[in-house]
N, C-alpha and C positions, 0 to 999 in steps of 0.2 A: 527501500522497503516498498511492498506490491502492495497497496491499497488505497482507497479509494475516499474521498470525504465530500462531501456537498452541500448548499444550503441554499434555504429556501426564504423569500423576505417576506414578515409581514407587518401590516401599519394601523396606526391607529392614532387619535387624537389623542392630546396630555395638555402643556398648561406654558410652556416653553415654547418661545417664539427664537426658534434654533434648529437646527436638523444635526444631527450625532448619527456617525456614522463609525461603527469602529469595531473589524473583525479581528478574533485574535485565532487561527487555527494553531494548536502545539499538537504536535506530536510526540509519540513517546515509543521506544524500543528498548522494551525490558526482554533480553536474550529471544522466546518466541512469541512475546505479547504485545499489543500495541496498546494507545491509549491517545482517547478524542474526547476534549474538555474533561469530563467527569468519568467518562464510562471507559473501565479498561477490559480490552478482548482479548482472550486466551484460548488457544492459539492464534495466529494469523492468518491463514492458510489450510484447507481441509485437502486430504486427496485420499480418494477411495481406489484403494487398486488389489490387485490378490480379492481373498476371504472376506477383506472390510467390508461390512452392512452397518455399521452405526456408528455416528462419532460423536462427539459431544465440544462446545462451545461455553467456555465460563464467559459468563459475564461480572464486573463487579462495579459498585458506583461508587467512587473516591471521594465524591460531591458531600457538599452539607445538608442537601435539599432529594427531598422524594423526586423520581425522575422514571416515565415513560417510554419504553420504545418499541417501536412497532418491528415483526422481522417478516422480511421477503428476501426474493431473488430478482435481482437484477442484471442486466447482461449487456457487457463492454467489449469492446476491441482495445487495443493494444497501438500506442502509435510508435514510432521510432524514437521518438524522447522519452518514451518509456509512462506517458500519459493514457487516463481513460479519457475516450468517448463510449456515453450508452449510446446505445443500438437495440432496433427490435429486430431485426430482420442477422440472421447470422449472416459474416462475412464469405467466400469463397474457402471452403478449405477449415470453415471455422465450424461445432457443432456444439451447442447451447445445452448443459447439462439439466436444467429445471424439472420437465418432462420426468425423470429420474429422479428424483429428490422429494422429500418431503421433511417440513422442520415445522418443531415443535415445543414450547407454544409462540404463538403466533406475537405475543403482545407478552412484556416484560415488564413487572412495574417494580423499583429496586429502592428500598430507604436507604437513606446514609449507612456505608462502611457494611451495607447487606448486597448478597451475590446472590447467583443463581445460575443452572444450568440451562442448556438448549442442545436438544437432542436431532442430529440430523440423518434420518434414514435412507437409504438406496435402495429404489421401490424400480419396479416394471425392467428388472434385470433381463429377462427374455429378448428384449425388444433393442438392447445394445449390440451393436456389431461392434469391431475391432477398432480403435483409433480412441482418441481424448475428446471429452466433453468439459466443459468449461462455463459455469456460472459464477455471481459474486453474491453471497450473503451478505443482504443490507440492514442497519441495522438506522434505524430513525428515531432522533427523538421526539416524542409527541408535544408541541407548545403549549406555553400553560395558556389557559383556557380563562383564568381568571376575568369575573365580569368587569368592563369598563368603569361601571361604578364603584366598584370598590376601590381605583384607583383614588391615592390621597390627593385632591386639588389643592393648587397652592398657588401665589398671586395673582393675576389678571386672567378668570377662568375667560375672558373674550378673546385672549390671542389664540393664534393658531398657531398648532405646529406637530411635526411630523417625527417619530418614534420610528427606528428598524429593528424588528427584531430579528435573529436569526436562528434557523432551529438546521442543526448539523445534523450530517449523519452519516457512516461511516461502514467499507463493506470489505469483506474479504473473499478472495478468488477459491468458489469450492470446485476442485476437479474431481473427474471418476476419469481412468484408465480402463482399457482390457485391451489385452494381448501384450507381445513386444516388441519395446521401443526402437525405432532405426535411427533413431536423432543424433546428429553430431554438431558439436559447436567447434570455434573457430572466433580467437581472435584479433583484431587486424587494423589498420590506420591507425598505428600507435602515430601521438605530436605532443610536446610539451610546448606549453607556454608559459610564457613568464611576463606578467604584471605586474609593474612595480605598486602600482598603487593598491589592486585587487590581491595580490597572492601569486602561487604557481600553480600550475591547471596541467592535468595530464589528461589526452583525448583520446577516445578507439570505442571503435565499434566490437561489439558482439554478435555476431552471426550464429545463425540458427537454422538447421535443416531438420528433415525426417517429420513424422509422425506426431511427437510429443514436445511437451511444449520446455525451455530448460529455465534453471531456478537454481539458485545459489549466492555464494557471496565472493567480495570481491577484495583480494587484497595486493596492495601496491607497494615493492619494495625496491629500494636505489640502492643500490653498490655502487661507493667511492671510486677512486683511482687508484687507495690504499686496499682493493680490493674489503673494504667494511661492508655489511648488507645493513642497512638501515627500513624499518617498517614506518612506509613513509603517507600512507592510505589505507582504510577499508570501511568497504559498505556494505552489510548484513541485507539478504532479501532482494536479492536482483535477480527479474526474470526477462525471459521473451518468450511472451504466449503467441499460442497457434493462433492463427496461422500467420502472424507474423513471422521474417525471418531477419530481422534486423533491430539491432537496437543502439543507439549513440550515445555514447556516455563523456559527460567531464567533470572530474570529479581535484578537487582540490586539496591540495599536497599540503602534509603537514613537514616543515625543513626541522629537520634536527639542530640546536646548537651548535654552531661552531661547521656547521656544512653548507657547500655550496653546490647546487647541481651542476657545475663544469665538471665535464667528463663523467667516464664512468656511464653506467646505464642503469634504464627501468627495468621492470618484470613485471609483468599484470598476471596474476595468479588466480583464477575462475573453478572454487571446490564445491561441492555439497554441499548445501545449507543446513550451518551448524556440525559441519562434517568436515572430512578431509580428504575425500576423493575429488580427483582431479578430474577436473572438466575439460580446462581449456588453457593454456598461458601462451605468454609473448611475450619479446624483450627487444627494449630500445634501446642503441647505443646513442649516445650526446657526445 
């Protein structure tokens, strides 16, 4: 799944001669939603192409506590682990959709078990030539603000010590298209391995060429030596953005009871996200 999360520390005196350090990020993939601590985002993923001018963003807080967030655009690259780095500067081959875009409102404030929408426009259409644009809708939570003194002191208010807090935040990849796409994938250096201690591990790249950038999901199936096909992996939300053309994947096999991968072979099957057009597949014999 293609998104992004980050956090920022902040500190401040309390009453505990200790430092607590302890981040928990979960994520979550409900069919096209995701979800970071409290705040779950619907859809994932925006892409304007055709007629599209307006999309809209649920947001909703899961949370027990009123919560904050601010929204912008932010702009990444894409590594071969399938990792963001931000970037100000676009890469070669890469063109930053912001420019184009306008989202609204700006700041979201959500009470427990209450939603809300975010409206994302595609402005200054004129000015787009042919090829894919590419930003990420960020979404921040804003830290509580509560004054120091309200905090309750409690034994030896002389000792020192230091408090982390962290305030997440969390973005999804908006594209605009125009024209058509020449992109072909391709995928290739299929290896399994096998750990006994860790699991079994199936490895291969996805290649990516042309214009646009490709997104789909990923599924993994072993046929025995009794010729059985067994669904032995999948990963919902795999992309490789422009202008990337490469991506490395190793993703770990779930064994069926009573199966053993001797003999017989893989299939990595590369469809349409949430679809069943085919992208890309490959097969390994063992």
């Amino acid at each position: 799944m293609d998104f992004y999360l980050k956090g920022q520390h902040h500190y401040f005196k309390g009453n505990l001669l200790r430092l607590f350090f302890f981040i928990s990020i979960c994520t979550l993939s409900v069919n096209n939603a995701l979800a970071q601590g409290d705040l779950l985002v619907f859809p994932k993923r925006l892409v304007f192409e055709g007629r599209s001018k307006t999309e809209q963003i649920n947001l909703a807080n899961t949370g027990k506590e009123t919560s904050t967030y601010n929204v912008s655009f932010v702009e990444f690259r894409m590594n071969e682990a399938g990792g963001f780095e931000e970037i100000k500067e676009p890469d070669l081959g890469q063109q930053f959709a912001t420019p184009f875009l306008r989202v609204y409102p700006r700041q979201v404030t959500l009470a427990p078990n209450e939603s809300q929408t975010v409206k994302v426009q595609l402005v200054n259409t004129g000015e787009l030539e042919v090829g894919e644009y590419r930003s990420h809708l960020y979404f921040r939570a804003v830290k509580n603000t509560k004054p120091l003194g309200q905090e309750k002191m409690e034994g030896d208010t002389n000792a020192l010590s230091v408090k982390i807090e962290t305030v997440f935040g969390v973005s999804i990849a908006t594209i605009i298209r125009k024209g058509d796409s020449d992109t072909a994938v391709t995928i290739s250096a299929l290896e399994y391995e096998n750990k006994e201690d860790l699991g079994t591990f199936l490895h291969f790249n996805i290649n990516r060429i042309g214009n646009m950038s490709a997104y789909g999901d990923i599924t993994i199936s072993y046929m025995s030596t009794q010729d059985k096909w067994y669904e032995v992996g999948k990963i919902k939300g795999i992309g490789v953005y422009t202008p990337g053309t490469l991506r490395k994947n190793k993703i770990l096999l779930q064994k069926p009871a009573g199966v053993n991968f001797n003999g017989g072979k893989f299939k990595v099957v590369y469809t349409s996200n949430e679809g069943t057009e085919l992208i890309a597949e490959k097969e390994l014999d063992l």
